[in-house]
C-alpha positions in Angstrom: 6.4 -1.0 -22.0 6.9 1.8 -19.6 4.0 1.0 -18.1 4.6 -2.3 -17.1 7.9 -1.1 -16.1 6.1 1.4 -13.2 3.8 -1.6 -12.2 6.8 -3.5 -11.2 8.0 -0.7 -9.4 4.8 -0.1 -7.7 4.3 -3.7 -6.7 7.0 -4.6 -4.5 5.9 -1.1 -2.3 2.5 -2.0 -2.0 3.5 -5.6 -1.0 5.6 -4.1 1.8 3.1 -1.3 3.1 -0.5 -3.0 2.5 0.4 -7.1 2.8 3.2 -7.1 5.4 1.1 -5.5 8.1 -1.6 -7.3 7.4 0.6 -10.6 8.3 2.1 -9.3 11.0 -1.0 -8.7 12.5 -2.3 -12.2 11.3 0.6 -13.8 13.1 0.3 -11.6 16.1 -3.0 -12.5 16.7 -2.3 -16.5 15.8 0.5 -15.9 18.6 -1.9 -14.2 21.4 -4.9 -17.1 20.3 -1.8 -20.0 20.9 -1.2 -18.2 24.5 -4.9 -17.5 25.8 -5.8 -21.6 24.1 -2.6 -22.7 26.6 -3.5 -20.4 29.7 -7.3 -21.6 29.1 -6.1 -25.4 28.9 -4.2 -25.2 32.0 -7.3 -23.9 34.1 -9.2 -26.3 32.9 -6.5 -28.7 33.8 -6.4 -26.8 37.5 -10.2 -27.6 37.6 -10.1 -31.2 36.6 -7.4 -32.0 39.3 -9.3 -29.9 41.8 -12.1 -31.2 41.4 -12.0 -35.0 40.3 
């Protein structure tokens, strides 16, 4: 019983210092991929009015 009692302790602490991080980084980088996708689309876009 006391046991299970310092698993449910433990679990929120490892959620917040191992899993957080982990999708803050995730969403980071799905944030900087959006903003390169966008500034990559617009050149091409800049190219294709250039030169068509």
């Amino acid at each position: 019983m006391r046991g299970l009692l310092v698993a449910i302790g433990i679990i929120p602490h490892f959620f917040v210092f191992k899993v957080q991080p982990l999708f803050q980084s995730l969403i980071n980088f799905i944030i900087e991929f959006k903003i390169k996708l966008i500034q990559l689309l617009k050149v091409l876009f800049l190219f294709a009015t250039v030169f068509l």
